[in-house]
C-alpha positions as CSV (number, residue, x, y, z in Angstrom):
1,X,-28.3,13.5,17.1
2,X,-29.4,16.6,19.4
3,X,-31.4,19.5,18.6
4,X,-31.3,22.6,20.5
5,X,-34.0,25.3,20.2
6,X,-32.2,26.5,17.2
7,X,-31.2,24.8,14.1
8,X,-27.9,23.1,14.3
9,X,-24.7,22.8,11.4
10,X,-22.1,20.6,11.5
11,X,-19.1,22.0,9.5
12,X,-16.1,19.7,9.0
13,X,-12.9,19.7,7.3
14,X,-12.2,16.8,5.5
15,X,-9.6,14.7,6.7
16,X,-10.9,15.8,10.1
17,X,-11.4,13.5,12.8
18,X,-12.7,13.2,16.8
19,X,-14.6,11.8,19.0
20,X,-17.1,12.4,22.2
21,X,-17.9,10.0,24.7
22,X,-16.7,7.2,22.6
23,X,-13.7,7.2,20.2
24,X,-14.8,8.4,16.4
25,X,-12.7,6.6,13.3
26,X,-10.7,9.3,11.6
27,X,-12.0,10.9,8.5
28,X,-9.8,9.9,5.7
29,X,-9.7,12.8,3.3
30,X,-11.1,11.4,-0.2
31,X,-12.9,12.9,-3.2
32,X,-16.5,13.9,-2.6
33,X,-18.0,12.6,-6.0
34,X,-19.4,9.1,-6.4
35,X,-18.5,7.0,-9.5
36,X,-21.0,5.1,-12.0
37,X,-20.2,1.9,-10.7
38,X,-19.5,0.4,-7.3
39,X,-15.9,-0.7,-7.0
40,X,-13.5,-0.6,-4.1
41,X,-12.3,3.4,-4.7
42,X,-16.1,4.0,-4.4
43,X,-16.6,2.3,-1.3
44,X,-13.8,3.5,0.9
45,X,-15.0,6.7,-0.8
46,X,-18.5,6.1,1.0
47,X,-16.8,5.0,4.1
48,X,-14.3,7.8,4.5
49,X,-17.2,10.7,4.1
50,X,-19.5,8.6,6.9
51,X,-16.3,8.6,9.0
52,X,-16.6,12.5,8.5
53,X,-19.6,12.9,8.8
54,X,-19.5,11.1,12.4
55,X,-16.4,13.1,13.7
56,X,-18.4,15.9,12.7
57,X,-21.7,15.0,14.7
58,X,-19.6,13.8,17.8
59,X,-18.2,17.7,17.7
60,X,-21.6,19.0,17.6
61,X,-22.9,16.7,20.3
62,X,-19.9,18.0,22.4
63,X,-20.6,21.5,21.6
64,X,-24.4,21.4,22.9
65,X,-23.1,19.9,25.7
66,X,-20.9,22.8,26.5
67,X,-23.6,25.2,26.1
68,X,-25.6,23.5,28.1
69,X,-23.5,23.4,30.8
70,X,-22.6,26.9,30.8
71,X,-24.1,28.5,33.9
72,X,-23.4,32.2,32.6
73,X,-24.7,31.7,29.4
74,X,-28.3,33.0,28.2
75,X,-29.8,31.4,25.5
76,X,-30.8,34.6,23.3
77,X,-33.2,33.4,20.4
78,X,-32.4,36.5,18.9
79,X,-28.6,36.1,18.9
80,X,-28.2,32.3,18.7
81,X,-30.4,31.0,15.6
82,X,-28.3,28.8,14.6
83,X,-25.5,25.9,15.7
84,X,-21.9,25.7,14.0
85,X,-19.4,23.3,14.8
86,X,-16.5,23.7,12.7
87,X,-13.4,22.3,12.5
88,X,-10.5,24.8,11.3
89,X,-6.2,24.3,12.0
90,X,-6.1,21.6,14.2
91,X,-9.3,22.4,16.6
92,X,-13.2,22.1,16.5
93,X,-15.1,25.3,16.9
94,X,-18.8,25.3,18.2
95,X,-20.3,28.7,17.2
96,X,-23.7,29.7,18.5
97,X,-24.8,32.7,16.2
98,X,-27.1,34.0,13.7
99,X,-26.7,35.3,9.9
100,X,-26.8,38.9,9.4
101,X,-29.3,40.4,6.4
102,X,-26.2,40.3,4.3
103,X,-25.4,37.4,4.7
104,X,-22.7,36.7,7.7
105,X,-22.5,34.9,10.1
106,X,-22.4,37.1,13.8
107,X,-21.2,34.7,16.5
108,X,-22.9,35.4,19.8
109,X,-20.8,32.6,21.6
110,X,-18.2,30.1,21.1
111,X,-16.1,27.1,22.4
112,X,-12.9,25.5,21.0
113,X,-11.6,21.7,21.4
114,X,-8.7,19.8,20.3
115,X,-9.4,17.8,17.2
116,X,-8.7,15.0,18.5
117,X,-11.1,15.7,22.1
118,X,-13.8,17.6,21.6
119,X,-15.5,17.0,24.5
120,X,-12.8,19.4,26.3
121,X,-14.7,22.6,25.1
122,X,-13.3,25.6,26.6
123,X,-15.3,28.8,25.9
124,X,-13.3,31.3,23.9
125,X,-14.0,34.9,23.3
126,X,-15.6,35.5,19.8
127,X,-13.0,38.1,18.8
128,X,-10.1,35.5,19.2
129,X,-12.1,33.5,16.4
130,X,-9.3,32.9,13.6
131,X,-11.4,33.1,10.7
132,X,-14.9,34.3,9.4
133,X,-17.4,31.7,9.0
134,X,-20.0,32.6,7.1
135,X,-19.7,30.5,3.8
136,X,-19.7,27.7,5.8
137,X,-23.0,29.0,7.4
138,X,-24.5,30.6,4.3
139,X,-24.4,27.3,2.5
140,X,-25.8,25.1,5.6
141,X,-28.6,27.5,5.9
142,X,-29.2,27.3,2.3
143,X,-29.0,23.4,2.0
144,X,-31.1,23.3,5.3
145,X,-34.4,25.0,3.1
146,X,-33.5,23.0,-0.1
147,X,-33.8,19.8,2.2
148,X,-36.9,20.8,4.4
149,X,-38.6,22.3,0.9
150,X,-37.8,18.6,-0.9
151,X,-38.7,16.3,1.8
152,X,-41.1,18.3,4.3
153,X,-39.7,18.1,7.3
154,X,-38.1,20.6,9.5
155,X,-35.7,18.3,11.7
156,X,-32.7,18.9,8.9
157,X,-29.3,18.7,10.3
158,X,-27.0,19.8,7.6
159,X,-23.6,18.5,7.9
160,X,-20.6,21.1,5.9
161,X,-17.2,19.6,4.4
162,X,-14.9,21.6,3.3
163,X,-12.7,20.5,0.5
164,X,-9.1,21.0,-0.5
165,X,-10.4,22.9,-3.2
166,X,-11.9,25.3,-0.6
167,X,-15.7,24.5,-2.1
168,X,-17.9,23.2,-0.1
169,X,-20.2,20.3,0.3
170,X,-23.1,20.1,2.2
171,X,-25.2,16.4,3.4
172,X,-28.9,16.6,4.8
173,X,-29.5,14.4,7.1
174,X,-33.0,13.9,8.9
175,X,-33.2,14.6,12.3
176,X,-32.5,11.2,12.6
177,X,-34.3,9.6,15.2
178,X,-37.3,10.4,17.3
179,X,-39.0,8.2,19.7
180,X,-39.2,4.9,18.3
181,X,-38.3,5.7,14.7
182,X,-35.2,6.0,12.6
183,X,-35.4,7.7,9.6
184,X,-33.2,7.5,6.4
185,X,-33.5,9.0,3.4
186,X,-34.5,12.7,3.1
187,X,-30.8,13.6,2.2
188,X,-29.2,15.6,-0.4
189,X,-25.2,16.1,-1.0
190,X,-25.3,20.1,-2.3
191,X,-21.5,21.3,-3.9
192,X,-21.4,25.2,-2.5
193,X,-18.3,27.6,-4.1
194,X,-16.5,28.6,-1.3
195,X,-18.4,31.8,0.0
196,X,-21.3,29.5,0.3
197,X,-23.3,31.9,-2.1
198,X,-23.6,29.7,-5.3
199,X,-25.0,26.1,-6.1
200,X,-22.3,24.1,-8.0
201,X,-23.9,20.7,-7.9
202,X,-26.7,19.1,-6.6
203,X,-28.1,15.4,-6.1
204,X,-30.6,13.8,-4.2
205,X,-29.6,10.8,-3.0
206,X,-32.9,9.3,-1.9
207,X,-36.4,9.9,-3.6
208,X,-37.7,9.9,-0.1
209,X,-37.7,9.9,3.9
210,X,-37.2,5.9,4.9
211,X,-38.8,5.5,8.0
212,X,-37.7,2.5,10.8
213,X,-39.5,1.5,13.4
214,X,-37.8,0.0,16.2
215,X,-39.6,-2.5,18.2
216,X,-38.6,-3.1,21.7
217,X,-41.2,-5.6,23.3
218,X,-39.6,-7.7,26.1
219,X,-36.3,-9.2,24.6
220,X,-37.2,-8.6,20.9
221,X,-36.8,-5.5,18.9
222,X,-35.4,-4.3,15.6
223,X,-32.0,-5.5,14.9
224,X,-32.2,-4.5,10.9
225,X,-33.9,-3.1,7.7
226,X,-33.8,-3.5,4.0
227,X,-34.2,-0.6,1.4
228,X,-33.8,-0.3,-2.3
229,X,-31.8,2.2,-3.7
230,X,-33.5,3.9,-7.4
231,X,-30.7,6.7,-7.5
232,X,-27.9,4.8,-7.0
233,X,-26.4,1.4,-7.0
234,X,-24.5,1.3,-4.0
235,X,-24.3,2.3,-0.5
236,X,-24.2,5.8,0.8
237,X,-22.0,7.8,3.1
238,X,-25.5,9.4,4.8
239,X,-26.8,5.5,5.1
240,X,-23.2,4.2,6.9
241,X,-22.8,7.5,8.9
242,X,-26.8,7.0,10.3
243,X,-25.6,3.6,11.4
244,X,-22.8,4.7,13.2
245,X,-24.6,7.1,15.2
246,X,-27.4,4.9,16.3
247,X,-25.8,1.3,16.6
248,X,-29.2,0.3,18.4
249,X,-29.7,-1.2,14.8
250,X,-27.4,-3.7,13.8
251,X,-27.8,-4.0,10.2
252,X,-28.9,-2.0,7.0
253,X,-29.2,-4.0,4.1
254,X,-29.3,-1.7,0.7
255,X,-29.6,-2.9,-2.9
256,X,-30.6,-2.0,-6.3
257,X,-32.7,-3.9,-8.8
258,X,-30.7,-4.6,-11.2
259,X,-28.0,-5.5,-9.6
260,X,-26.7,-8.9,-8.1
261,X,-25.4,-7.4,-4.7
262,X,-26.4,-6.8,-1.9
263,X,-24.5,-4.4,0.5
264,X,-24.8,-4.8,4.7
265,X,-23.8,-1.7,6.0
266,X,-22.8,-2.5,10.1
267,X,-22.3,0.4,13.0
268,X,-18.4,-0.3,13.2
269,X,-18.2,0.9,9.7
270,X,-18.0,-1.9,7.9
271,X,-19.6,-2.6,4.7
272,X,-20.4,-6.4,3.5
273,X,-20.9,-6.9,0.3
274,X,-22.7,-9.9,-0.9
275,X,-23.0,-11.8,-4.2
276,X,-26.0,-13.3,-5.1
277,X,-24.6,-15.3,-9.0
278,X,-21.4,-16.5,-6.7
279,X,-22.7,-16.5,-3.3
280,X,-19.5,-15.2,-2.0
281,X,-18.9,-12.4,0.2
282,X,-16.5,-9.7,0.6
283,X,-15.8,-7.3,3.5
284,X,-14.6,-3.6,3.7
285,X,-13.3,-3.7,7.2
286,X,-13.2,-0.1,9.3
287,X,-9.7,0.1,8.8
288,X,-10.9,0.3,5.0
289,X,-9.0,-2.7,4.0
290,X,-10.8,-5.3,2.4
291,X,-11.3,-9.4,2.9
292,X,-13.0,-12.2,1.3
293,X,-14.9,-15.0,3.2
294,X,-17.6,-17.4,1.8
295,X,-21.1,-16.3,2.4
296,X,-22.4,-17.7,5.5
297,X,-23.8,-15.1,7.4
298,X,-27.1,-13.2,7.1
């Protein structure tokens, strides 16, 4: 994840999906709340909102890079505070702007990309924008202060989905990874109404910032880690999307107390869920189909 001398938002339609330098699963458009108990709708749930999640962060990376790049382009602090990459009718959007005092969003530059490529960003004039964007940016601002006044860190990357509803929902993710650390946790899933301006719903989904340090001494370093979950009992969409993004660690193995299974959550996308009473295993494969083997690994 990259972090530009402004804060950065990564806004997403769900059902959205892309890719940059490598391909990105598609984001399978599913419902955004979690149910009580773990079963199969849940977990392709979780899995379909990493995907998106993903697509969206490949967009942003792609977006940065364009700026970047962009000889004729001064980097204005006081025009470009903040980092949208939106996806809207078939094409990603990376906005570099700032909210007004009222509350909208003034775009100071802009690129657009096929869904499908967004590492082809094209610069586009702001006035061709098709749509204003400023729930979207209202509500990642807002959920960017809930998140940094929860947890205490500033290196919040808030990640916007909007819904078929037209609400939005907004994940927190932290930072994720500086130096030799990798950090989960520190996340919160925030329900906007469409204008961005009101709260609907919101949950944290860890008490805390998870912190994993990854050892590289000669041929050894950190190939996993293990967490307990206290909120919920099963995996999370922010847990399998952090994998994705950093597949420099193989394995995150979640679990709750009182239950028997254990869930290994891989950087394809795949979940493994393991039984401890029958010592069998099941897989939910990337392609979000699932398959049962006996339990012989890890």
């Amino acid at each position: 994840m990259r972090m530009f001398v402004f804060g950065a938002l990564i806004i997403s339609t769900v059902g959205c999906g892309a890719h940059s330098r490598q391909p990105a699963p598609s984001a399978t458009q599913t419902s955004a709340s979690p149910t009580a108990s773990v079963d199969d709708a849940e977990l392709r749930r979780v899995q379909a909102r990493a995907y998106a999640i993903v697509a969206s962060e490949y967009a942003a990376i792609a977006a940065t890079d364009a700026l970047l790049g962009a000889k004729d382009v001064v980097v204005d602090p006081a025009r470009m505070q903040m980092n949208l990459t939106v996806s809207h009718e078939g094409a990603w959007y990376g906005l570099f702007g700032k909210l007004d005092e009222t509350g909208n969003f003034i775009p100071a530059v802009a690129w657009k990309a096929p869904l499908e490529t967004p590492q082809w960003m094209e610069r586009v004039p702001v006035e061709s924008l098709p749509t204003d964007f400023s729930g979207p940016a209202r509500a990642g601002v807002t959920a960017r202060r809930i998140a940094e006044e929860s947890f205490g860190r500033e290196t919040v990357n808030p990640v916007v989905l909007r819904e078929d509803s037209g609400e939005l929902t907004v994940y927190t993710l932290q930072g994720t990874h500086e130096q030799d650390r990798l950090y989960f946790g520190g996340d919160l899933r925030i329900r906007f109404s469409s204008d961005g301006r009101s709260i609907l719903q919101q949950e944290k989904l860890h008490t805390g910032v998870i912190t994993v340090e990854l050892v590289r001494e000669g041929e050894k370093r950190t190939t996993g880690s293990v967490h307990s979950h206290v909120l919920f009992q099963g995996p999370l969409e922010t847990e399998l999307a952090t994998m994705m993004l950093y597949p420099f660690l193989d394995l995150l193995t979640v679990f709750h107390a009182e239950r028997d299974d254990l869930y290994l959550l891989r950087p394809d996308g795949s979940i493994r869920i393991s039984s401890q009473k029958t010592r069998r295993t099941r897989v939910l494969q990337p392609d979000g189909t699932f398959s049962a083997t006996p339990e012989t690994e890890e």
